[in-house]
N, C-alpha and C positions, 0 to 999 in steps of 0.2 A: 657216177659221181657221188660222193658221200656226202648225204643231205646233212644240216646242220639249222641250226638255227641260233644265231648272236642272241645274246639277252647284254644289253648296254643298261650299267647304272644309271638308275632316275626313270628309267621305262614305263610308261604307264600300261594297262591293260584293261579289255574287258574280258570277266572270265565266265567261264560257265561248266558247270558239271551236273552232269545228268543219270539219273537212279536206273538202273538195272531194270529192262524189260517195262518199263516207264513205271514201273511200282509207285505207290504213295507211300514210301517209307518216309517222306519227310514231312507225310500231312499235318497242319497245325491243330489236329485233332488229339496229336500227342503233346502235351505242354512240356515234359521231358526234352521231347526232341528239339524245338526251339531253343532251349537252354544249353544242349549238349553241341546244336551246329553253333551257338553265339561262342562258347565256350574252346569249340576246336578250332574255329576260325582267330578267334582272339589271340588263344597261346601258339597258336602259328604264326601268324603276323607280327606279334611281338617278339619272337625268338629270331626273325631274322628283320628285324626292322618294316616291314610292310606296310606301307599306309593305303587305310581303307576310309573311300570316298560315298563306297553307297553298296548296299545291300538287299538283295531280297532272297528270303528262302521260301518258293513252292512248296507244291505237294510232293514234284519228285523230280525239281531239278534245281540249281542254285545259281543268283546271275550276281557278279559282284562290279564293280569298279576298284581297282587299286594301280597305285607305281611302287616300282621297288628301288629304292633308292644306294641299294648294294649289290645290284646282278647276283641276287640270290631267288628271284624267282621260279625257279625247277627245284631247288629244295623246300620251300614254302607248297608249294602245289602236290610233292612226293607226301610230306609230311600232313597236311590237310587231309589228303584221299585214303591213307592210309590209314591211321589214327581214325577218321570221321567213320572209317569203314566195320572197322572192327567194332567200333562201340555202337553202330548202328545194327550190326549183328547180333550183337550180345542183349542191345534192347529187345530186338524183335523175334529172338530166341532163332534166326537162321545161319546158314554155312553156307552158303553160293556169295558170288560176287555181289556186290554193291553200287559198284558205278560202271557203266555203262561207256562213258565217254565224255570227253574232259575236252574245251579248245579255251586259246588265249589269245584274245586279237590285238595285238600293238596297237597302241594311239599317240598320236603325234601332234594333234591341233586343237586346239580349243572347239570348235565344232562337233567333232569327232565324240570330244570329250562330253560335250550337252548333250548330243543325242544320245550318246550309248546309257546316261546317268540316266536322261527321261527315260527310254525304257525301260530299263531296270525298274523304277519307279512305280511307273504306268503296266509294269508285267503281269498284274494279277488282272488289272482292266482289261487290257488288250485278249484277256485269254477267255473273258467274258464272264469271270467268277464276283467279283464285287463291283460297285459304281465308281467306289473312289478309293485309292491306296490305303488312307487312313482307315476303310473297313476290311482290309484284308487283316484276318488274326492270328498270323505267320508272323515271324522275324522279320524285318522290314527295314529300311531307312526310308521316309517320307521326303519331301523339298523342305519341308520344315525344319528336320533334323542338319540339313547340311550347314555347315560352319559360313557365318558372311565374314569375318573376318580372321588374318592372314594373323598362325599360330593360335591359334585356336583352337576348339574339339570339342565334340557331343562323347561323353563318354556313359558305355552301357557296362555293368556289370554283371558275370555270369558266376554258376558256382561250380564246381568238378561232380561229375556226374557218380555217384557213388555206385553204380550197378555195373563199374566195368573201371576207374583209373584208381589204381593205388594213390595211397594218401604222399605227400609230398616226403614228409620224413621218410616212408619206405621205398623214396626213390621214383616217385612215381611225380603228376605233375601239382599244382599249385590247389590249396581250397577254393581259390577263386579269379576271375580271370579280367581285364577289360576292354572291349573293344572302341580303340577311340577312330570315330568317323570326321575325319582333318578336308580340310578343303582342297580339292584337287589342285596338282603346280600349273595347269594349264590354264586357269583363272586370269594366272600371271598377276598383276596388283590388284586387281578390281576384284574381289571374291566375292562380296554384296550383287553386282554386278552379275558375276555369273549368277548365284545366286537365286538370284532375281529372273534372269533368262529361263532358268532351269526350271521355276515355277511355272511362268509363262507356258513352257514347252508340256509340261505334264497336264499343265488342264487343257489342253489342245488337244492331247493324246487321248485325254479321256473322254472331253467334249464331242470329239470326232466319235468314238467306241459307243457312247451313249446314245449319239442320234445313229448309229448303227443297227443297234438293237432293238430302238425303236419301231424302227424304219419297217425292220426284217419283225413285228410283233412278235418279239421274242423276250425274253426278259435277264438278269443277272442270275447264276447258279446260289449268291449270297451263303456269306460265313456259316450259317447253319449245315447246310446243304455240303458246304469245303471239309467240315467239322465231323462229317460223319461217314468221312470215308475211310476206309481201312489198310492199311500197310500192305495187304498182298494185292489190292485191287490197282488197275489201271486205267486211265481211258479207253475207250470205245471209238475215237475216230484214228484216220489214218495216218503214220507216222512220215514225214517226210525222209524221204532216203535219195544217195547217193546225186545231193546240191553239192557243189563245191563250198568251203568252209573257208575265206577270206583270210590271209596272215594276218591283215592291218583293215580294223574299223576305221574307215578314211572315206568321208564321201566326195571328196576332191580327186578326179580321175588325174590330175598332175602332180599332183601331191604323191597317189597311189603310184603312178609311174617312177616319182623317183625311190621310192621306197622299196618298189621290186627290185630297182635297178642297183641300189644299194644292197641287197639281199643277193645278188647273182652276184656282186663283185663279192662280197664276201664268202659267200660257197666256195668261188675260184680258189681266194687264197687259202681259204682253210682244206679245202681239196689237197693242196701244194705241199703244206705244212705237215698234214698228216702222210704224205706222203714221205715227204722227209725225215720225218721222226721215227716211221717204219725203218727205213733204211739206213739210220746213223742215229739214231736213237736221242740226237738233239735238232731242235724245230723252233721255231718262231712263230708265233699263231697269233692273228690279226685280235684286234680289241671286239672285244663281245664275246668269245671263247668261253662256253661254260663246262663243256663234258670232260675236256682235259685240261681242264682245272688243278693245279697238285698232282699232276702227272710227273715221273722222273724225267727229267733232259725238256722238259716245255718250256718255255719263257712265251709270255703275252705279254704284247708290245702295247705300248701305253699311248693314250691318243682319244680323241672324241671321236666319236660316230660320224662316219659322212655326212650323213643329211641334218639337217638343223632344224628343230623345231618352230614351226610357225607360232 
């Protein structure tokens, strides 16, 4: 059966991509680098509309929050990895690949929504390098930074990295970029509110991390210590492999049910479809359709997403 996967306008996600052989190419030892991921993240998201709710960049991996609100999400993610790639090459003078592996987990609840932000958040906590997000010295969104009110925005400016993007006149991209961090739609009216939650939830995160490390007489790695790592190094503990990777961050096991279930009916029909379109070279493809997108003989039928956001 021909796997697929819908991307429906308005989709939220949590994203994550991860550096090749777990390298520190993105350690915030490099102050460049900070600049050049705000920078490629920025003019990606703005080129296809993206809104970004919360960000952290690691030393060698990136967790973001955004929805897309024109099922253009697989070209934002193409353009990101590849773009982020090459100029992360060109800084660090190497030729191999760059990223390792990339997942996008649908979210659909307001819950869903808190928790994947606190993480993001609390990421540098939980990994046991700083006490508290606002001392991580990496690119960041804090609870602070997120918007309490609806149309709104934190906006960061970055500037084009001169050691790899042609200048704008010779066709190349902009002298300068911004990334606005907008309040997530799953907030729904209450943004303050969430908010608010979202604070709550991050010093829990790190509340719990800190008497952790207590506990265990261990202590923080601290920004000095993050600052002084080098781009070809990596960790020294062991990488989790082969866990199953979740389509949809949902910690509602009913919620998750209907969501698979809405994911199987749609494989079905686009199964169908493609098969059709093989055969008579015109087809009908259910609503969420990205790959055959502006295909000859395709027509996507118009219609909201099965399942409804709680």
């Amino acid at each position: 059966m021909t796997k697929a996967r819908p991307q429906y306008a308005g989709a939220s996600y949590r994203y994550t991509i991860r550096c090749s052989e777990r390298r520190y190419m993105l350690s915030p030892g490099y102050p460049e680098v900070a600049n050049l991921m705000g920078y490629m993240f920025s003019t990606a998201a703005n080129r296809y509309g993206i809104l970004v709710h919360s960000l952290c960049v690691m030393s060698n991996h990136l967790h973001a929050d955004c929805t897309d609100p024109n099922g253009r999400w697989s070209d934002f993610c193409r353009d990101f990895a590849s773009q982020s790639a090459r100029a992360l090459n060109a800084f660090h003078g190497r030729w191999e690949a760059t990223w390792t592996k990339s997942s996008s987990q649908e979210v659909v609840t307001r819950q869903a929504a808190l928790n994947g932000m606190a993480c993001t958040i609390a990421n540098p906590v939980r990994a046991g390098l700083v006490a508290a997000p606002r001392a991580w010295p990496g690119l960041m969104t804090c609870a602070e930074d997120i918007p309490t009110a609806k149309g709104t925005c934190t906006a960061w400016e970055f500037t084009r990295p001169t050691f790899f993007f042609r200048h704008e006149e010779d066709g190349g991209l902009p002298d300068r970029s911004t990334l606005y961090i907008t309040p997530h739609p799953l907030a729904g009216e209450d943004p303050a509110g969430f908010a608010a939650d979202l604070s709550k939830e991050v010093a829990r995160i790190c509340r719990d991390k800190r008497r952790e490390v207590r506990k265990a007489g261990g202590r923080f790695a601290g920004a000095a210590a993050v600052c002084r790592k080098r781009w070809w190094q990596s960790p020294n503990t062991a990488e989790p492999r082969r866990e199953l990777e979740p389509q949809f961050a949902e910690p509602d096991p009913e919620v998750r049910r209907q969501l698979l279930k809405e994911r199987k009916l749609f494989t079905v029909e686009y199964t169908a479809s493609i098969r059709q379109w093989r055969e008579t070279g015109q087809a009908v493809f259910p609503p969420g359709t990205c790959a055959m997108r502006g295909m000859p003989g395709v027509t996507i039928r118009a219609g909201p997403r099965p399942f409804q956001r709680a």
